[in-house]
N, C-alpha and C positions, 0 to 999 in steps of 0.2 A: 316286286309286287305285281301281282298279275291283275287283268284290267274288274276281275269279277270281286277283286276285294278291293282295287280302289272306290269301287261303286255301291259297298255294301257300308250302309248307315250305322256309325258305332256315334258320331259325334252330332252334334247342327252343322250343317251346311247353309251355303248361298249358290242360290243357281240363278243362270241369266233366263229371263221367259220373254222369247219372241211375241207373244198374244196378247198376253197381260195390258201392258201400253196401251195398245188399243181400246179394247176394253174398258178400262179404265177413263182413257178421251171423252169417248163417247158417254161415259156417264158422269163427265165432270161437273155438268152442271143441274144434277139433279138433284132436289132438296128438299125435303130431306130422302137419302140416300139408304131405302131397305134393302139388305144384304141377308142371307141366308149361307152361313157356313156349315155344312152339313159334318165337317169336327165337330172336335170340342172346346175348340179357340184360342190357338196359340197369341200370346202376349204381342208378337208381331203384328199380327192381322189389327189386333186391338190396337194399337199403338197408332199404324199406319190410316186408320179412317177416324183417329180422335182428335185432329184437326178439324173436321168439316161435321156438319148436321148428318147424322147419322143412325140408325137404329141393326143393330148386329144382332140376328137368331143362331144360334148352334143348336144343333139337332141331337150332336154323339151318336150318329148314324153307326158308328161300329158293333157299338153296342147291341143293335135293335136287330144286325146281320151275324151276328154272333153264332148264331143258330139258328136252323129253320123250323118254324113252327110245327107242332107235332097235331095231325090229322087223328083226331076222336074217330074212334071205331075203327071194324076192318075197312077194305076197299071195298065199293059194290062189284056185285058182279054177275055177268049175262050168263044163264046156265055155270059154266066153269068155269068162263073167260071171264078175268079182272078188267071192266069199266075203267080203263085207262084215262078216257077223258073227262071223265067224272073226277076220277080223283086230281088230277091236274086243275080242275076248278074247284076244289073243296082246298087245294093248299093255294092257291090264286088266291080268292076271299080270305083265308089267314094270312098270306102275306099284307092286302091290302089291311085289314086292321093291326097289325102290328106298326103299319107305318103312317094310319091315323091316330095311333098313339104317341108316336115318335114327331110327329107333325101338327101336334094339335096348336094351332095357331086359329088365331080370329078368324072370320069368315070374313073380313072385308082386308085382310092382310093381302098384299099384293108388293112382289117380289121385284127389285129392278138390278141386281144382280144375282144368282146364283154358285154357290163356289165348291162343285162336285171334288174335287182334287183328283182321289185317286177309287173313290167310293165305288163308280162303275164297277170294278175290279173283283170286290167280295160278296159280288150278288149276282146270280145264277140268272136265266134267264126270266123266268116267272118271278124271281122275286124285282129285279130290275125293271119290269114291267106294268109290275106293281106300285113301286112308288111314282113313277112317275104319271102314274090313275092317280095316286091321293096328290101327287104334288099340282098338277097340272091347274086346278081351281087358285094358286098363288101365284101365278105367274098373269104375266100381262104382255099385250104384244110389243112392247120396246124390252121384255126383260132379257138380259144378256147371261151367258154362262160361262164358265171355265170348269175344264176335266183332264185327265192324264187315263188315255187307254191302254193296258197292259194288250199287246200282241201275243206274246207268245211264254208259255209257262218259264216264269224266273223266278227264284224265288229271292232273288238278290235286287228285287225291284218292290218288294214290298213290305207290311208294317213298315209306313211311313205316317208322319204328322206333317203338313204343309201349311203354310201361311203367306202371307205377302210380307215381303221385307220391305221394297220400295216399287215403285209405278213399274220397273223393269226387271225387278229381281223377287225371285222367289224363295222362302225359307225352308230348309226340312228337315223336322227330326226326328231321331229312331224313334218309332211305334211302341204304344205298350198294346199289340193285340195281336201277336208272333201268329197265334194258332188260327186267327182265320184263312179259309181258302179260299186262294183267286180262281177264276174264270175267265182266261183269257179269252180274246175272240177278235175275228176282224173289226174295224172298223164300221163297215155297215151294216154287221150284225145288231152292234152295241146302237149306233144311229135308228135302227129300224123300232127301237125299243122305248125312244126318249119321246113319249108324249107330250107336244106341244113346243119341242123342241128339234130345229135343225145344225146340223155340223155346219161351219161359215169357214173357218180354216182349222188346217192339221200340220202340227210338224214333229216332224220323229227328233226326240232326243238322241243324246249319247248314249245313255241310260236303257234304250230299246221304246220306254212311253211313249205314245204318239202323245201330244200335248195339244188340245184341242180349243177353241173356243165355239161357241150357240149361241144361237140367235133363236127369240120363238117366232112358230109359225102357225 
């Protein structure tokens, strides 16, 4: 067995996560503890914070990247040439309400962990840009994050479903959502995008993910 089908998701796994811990420390003692899983909420995740005061959001972020919004009308355009930046900001504004739909949460809702997993991954740059314009009003300056950034095109690194299994270990299982595409990119492409959000540490899996923790800023 070659290393590109030990690493391709048929069953649940366990993985070890150097970040997590951390993470986690730090927000030991917050009470009660609002969480934002941007899944759709694996039994683990649930499981793992139904000990403590806790309030758990899913978003089913896949869902809402499914597809990208479709732009009413033609392009504008100057004498012949198509208004490029125009239309870049007429699908800008459709991205962000689709992801004030996907996000509609209270207005006094305020985030103290975040758990992107691997979601960076299926959102281009304008759309990635975008949520984190609607996300940004939920966060506060202690709130912390977790993400997995695809490097380089693989397609053996994705449709996955993540969760936490324990303070150190993370859970994964095969995806039902084959057909979305990723967008891989450096690491401070993907950082330059995250509104109100800084990179704090990275470290590359086996798998190729960098596996990231944030902090806001």
């Amino acid at each position: 067995m070659n290393l590109a089908e030990q690493l391709t998701v048929t069953v649940t796994e366990t993985l070890p996560s150097r970040l997590m811990p951390d993470i986690l420390h730090r927000l030991a003692d917050v009470s009660p503890l609002m969480v934002l899983d941007v899944g759709f909420g694996v039994h683990e995740t649930v499981a793992h914070f139904g000990n403590r005061r806790c309030k758990l959001h899913f978003c089913g972020l896949p869902d809402a990247v499914a597809s990208p919004p479709v732009i009413a009308g033609p392009a504008r355009k100057t004498g012949k040439i198509i208004d490029e930046s125009a239309r870049q900001e007429e699908l800008l504004d459709a991205w962000r309400e689709r992801f004030r739909q996907a996000l509609n949460f209270s207005a006094e809702t305020q985030f103290d962990l975040c758990l992107f997993w691997d979601s960076f991954n299926y959102m281009d740059d304008l759309a990635l840009k975008a949520f984190f314009e609607v996300l940004h009003p939920f966060i506060r300056k202690e709130t912390l994050g977790h993400g997995l950034i695809q490097l380089k095109d693989d397609r053996q690194v994705t449709n996955r479903e993540y969760g936490i299994q324990a303070q150190d270990q993370l859970v994964m299982h095969p995806g039902r959502h084959a057909s979305l595409v990723s967008h891989p990119r450096p690491q401070a492409r993907v950082a330059s995008m995250l509104k109100g959000f800084a990179v704090s540490h990275g470290v590359l899996r086996r798998d190729g993910l960098l596996e990231v923790s944030l902090k806001s800023v």
